[in-house]
C-alpha positions in Angstrom: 64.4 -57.3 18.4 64.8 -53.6 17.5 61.6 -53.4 16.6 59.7 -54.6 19.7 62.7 -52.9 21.7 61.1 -49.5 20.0 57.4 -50.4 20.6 58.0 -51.5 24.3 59.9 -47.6 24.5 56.7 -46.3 23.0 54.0 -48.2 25.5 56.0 -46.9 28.4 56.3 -43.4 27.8 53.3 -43.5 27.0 52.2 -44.7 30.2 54.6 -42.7 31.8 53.2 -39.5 31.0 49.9 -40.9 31.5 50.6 -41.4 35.2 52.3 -37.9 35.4 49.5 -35.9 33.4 47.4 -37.3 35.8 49.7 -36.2 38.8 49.8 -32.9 37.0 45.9 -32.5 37.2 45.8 -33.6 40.6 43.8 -30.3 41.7 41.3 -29.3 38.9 39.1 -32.1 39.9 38.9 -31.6 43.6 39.5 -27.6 43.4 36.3 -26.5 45.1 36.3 -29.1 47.5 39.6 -27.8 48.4 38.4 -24.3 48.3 35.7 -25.4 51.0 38.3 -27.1 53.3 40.8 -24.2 53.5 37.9 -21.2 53.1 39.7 -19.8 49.7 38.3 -17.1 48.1 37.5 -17.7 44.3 41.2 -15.9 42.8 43.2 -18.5 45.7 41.1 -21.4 44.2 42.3 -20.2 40.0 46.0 -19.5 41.4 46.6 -23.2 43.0 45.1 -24.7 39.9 47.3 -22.8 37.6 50.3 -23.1 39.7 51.5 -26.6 38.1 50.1 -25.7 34.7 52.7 -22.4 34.2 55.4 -24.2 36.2 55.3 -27.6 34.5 55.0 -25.6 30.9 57.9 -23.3 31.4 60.3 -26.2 32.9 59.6 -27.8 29.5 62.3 -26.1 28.0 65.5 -27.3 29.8 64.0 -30.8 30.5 63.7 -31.0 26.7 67.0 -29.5 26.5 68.6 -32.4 29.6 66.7 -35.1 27.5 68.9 -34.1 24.5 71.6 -34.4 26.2 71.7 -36.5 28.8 69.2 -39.3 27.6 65.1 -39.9 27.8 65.9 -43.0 30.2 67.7 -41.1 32.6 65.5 -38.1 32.9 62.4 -39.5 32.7 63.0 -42.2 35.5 64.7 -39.2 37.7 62.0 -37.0 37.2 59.0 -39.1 38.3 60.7 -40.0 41.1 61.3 -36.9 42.5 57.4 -36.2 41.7 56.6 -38.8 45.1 58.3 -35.6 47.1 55.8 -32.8 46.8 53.1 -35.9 46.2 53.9 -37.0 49.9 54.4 -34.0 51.1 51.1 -32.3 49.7 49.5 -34.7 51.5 50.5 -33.9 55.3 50.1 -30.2 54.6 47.3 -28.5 56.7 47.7 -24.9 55.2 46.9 -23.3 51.9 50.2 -21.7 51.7 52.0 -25.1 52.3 49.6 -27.1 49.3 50.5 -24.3 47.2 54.6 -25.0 47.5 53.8 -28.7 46.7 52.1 -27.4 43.7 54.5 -25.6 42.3 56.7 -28.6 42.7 54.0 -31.1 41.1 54.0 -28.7 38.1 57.1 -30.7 37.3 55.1 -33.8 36.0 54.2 -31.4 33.3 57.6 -31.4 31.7 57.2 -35.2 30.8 55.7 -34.4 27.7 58.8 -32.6 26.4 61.0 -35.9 27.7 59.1 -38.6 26.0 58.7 -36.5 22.8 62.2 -36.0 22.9 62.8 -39.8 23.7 60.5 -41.4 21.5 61.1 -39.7 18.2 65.0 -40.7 18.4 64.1 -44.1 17.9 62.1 -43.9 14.8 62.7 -42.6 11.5 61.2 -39.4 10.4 59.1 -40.9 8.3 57.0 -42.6 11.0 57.3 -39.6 13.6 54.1 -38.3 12.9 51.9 -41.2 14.0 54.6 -42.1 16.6 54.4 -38.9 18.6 50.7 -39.0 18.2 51.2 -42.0 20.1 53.1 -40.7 22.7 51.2 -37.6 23.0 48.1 -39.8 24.0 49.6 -39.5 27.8 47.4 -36.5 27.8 45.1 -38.7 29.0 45.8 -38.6 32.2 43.8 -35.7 32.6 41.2 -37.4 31.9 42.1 -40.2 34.4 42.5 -37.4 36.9 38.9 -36.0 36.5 37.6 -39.9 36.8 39.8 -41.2 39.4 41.0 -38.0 42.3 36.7 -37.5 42.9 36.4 -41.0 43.7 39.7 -41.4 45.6 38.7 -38.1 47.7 35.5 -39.1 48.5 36.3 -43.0 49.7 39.7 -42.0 52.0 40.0 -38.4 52.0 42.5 -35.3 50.3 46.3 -37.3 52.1 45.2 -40.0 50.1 44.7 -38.9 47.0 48.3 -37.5 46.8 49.9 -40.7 48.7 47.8 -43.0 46.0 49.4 -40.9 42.8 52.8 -41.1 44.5 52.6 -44.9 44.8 51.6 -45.4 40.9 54.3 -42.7 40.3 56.8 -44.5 42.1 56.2 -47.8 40.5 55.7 -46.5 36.9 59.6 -45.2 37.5 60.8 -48.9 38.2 59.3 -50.3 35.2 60.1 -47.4 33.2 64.3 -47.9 34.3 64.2 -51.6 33.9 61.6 -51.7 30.7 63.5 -49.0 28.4 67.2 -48.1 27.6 68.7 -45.1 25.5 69.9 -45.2 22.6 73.4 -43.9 21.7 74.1 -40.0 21.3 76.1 -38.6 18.7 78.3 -36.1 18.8 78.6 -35.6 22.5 77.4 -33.0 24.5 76.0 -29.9 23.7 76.2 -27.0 24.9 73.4 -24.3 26.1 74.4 -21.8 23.6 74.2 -25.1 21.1 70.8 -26.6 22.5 69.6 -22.7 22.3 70.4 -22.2 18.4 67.0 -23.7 17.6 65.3 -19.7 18.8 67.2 -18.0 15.1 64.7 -20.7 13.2 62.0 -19.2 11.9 59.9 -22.8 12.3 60.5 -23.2 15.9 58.4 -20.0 16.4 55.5 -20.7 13.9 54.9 -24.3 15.3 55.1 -22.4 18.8 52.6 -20.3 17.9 50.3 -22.7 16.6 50.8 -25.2 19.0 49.5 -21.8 21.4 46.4 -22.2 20.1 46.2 -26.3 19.1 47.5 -27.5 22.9 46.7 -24.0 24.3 42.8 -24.6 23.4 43.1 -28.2 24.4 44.1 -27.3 28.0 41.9 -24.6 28.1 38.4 -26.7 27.6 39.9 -29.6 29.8 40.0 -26.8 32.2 37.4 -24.5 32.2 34.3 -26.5 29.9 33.0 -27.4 33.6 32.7 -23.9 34.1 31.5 -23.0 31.3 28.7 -25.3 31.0 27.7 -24.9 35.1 27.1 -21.3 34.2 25.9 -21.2 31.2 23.3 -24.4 31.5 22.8 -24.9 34.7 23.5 -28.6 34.8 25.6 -30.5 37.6 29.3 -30.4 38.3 29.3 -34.0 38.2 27.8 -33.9 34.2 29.4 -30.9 33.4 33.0 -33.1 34.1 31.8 -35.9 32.0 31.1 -33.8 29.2 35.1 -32.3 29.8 36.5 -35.2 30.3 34.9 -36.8 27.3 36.5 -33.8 25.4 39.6 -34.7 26.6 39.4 -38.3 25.4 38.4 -37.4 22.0 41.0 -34.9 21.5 43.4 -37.2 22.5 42.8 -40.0 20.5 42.5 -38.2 17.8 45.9 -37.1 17.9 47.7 -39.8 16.2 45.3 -39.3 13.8 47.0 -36.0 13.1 50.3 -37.5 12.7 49.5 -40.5 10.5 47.3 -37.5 8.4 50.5 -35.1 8.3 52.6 -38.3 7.6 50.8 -39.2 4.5 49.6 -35.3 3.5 52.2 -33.2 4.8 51.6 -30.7 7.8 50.9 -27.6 6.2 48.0 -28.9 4.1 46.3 -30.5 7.5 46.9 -27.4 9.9 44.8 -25.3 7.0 42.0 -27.5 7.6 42.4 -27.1 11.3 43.0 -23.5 11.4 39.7 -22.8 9.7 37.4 -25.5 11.4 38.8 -24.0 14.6 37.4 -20.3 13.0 34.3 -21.5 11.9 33.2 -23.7 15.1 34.5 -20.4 17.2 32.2 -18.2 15.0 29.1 -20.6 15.5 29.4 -21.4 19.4 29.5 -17.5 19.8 26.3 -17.1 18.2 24.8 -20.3 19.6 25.8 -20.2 23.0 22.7 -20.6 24.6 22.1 -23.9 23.1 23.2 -26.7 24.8 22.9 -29.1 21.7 24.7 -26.8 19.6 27.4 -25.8 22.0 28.2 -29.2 22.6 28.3 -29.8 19.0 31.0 -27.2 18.2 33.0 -28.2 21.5 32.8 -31.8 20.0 34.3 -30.3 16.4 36.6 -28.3 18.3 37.8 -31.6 20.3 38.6 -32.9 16.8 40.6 -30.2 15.5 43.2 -29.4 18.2 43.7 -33.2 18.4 44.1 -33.6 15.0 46.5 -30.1 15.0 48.6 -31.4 17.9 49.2 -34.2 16.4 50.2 -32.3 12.8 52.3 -29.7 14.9 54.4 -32.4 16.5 55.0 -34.4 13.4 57.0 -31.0 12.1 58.8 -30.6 15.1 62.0 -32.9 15.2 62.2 -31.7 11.4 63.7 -28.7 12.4 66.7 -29.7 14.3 66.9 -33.5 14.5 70.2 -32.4 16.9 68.0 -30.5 19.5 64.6 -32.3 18.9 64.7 -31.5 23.1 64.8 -28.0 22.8 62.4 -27.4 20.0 59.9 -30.0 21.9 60.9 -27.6 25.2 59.9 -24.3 23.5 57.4 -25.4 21.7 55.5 -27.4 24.3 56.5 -24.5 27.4 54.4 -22.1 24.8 51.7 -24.2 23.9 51.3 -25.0 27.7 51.3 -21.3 28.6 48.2 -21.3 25.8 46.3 -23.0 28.3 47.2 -21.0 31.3 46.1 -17.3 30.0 43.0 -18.0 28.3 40.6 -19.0 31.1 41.8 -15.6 32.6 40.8 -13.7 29.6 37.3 -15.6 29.5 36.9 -14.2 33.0 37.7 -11.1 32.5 35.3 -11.4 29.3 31.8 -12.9 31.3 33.1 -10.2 34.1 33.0 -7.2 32.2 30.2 -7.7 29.6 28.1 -10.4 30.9 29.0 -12.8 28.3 31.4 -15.0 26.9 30.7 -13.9 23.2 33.7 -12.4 23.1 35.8 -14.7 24.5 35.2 -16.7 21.0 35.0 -14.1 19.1 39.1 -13.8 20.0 39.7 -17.4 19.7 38.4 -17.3 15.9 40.6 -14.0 15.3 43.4 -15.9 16.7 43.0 -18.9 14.8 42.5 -16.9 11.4 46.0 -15.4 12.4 47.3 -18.6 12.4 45.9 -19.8 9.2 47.3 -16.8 7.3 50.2 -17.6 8.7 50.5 -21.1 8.0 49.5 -19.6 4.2 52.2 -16.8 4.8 55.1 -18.0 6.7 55.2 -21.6 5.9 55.8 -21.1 1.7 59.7 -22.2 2.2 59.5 -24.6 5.0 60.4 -27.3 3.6 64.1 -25.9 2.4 64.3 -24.2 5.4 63.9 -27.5 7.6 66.7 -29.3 5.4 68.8 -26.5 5.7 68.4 -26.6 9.6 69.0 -30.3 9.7 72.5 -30.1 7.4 73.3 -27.1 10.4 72.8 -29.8 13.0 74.3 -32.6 11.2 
């Protein structure tokens, strides 16, 4: 009974955050035809993209911190229901200033991920965590439902709808999440902010925030702006250019529990070396073969693999440091590994603006990811002892 109690928790969130990553990349898909309808200049278009992305990243932290506290079932069922507001209410607006608000507010379905992490990984040993919360991290997903479904929906009934269809799915997702799920009992009451907060003096929460920068941070960042990318620098069509994103979506995603069950049977260290310098290398050749479509796609494709397989490792060392505040380290870590995918498609802009190319652009993602594999090499000697030490603090 326990068991299938765990696994029927597991399907859920799973689904759960499916349905909300998919709320939370409501606008990517349909941004330009939204830019058309409300005559927005190129910058209005990036801000009401990003608007959910920075919102839903930061909130991370006290959702994970609420989840800790207060219990996955609780928050999680409260929090996609109050996602049908700004759903419905995006969908009336007739003014870009007014879709903007609701996005801010549907940046909210973001902080999910921190809530089923938090959830899930209470009700299974430590030992198992690492394929688990690959698992659960598969609700990423939903971005790539977004980029199949919100076109489709747009262009049979029409922007309203697309909002009001998301907000019915979100509404029923919350009933079968309350009446298909239950917490499970809380030790040593509540904590307090200062408490939930201690996790900041470890030295692990900020090297797993760091890499999950440039693990998730990468993810989002080639969901986001690969259309772009391959528009401008190949000349094919929007609707093959989102194909070719979204299919690096899927198979970073489902690779992810592959990271875990890898880190599981490995250790986490070992696996985020590997990652750290495929990352470096497959930066280092799609900056020199750029203009090759074949070979660009290839090292997006390797790419794909190794952030998967890195969120995935990442998340497997995370309720290892404080098995007390697993929500506040899943908070911190997963607010800064979203904000990795908010900066970067700025910086490649800036890049293609100022030299004409976006060389550069992976030029600085290979110098950041050999940062982080010295400092996986560096910082990471004592983790281990550092981790139990952390968890007899919390116990």
């Amino acid at each position: 009974m326990e068991e299938k109690r765990r696994t029927s928790i597991l399907v859920l969130s799973t689904m759960a955050m499916i349905v909300s990553f998919a709320v939370w990349s409501v606008f990517a898909p349909i941004a330009t035809k939204i830019q058309q309808m409300y005559h927005l200049s190129t910058t209005e278009k990036s801000i009401l993209i990003a608007a959910p992305v920075l919102l839903g990243s930061l909130l991370r932290i006290p959702m994970g911190i609420l989840t800790d506290r207060y219990g996955g079932r609780r928050i999680y069922a409260l929090t996609l229901l109050f996602l049908i507001v700004p759903m419905i209410g995006a969908g009336f607006t007739h003014s870009y200033e007014m879709l903007l608000f609701w996005a801010f507010l549907i940046g909210m379905a973001g902080t999910t991920f921190a809530i089923s992490i938090t959830y899930v990984s209470r009700w299974y040993p430590p030992q198992k965590q690492g394929l688990i919360l690959g698992i659960a991290g598969m609700g990423n997903l939903g971005s790539a439902v977004a980029n199949f479904l919100v076109p489709m929906i747009f262009a049979s009934y029409g922007l309203p709808w697309v909002f009001w269809g998301l907000a019915f799915v979100t509404g029923i997702t919350a009933i079968i999440f309350w009446f298909g799920t239950k917490d499970i009992q809380i030790s040593g009451g509540a904590k307090t902010l200062k408490e939930s907060l201690s996790v900041l003096k470890f030295k692990e929460t900020w090297l797993l925030s760091i890499f999950y920068f440039l693990t998730f941070g990468t993810f989002v960042t080639f969901s986001s702006y690969l259309p772009t990318l391959l528009s401008e620098l190949f000349n094919i069509t929007g609707l093959a250019a989102g194909i070719r994103a979204a299919g690096f979506v899927v198979l970073a995603t489902l690779i992810r529990p592959v990271g875990g069950y890898l880190s599981d049977r490995f250790g986490a260290k070992r696996l985020l070396s590997v990652v750290f310098s495929g990352v470096l290398l497959c930066s280092i050749f799609i900056a020199f073969t750029i203009e090759n479509l074949i070979l660009f796609s290839v090292g997006c494709a390797i790419i794909a693999i190794m952030v998967g397989i890195g969120n995935g490792s990442v998340f497997k060392m995370v309720p290892e440091i404080s098995s007390a505040n697993t929500g506040a380290v899943t908070g911190i870590v997963g607010a800064i590994g979203g904000i990795g995918g908010f900066f970067p498609p700025i910086i490649l802009g800036l890049v293609k603006d100022n030299s004409g190319s976006y060389f550069l652009g992976f030029v600085l993602l290979a110098a950041f990811s050999l940062f982080c594999l010295i400092l996986n090499y560096t910082g990471t000697n004592k983790t281990k002892t550092n981790i139990s030490a952390n968890l007899n603090k919390s116990a």
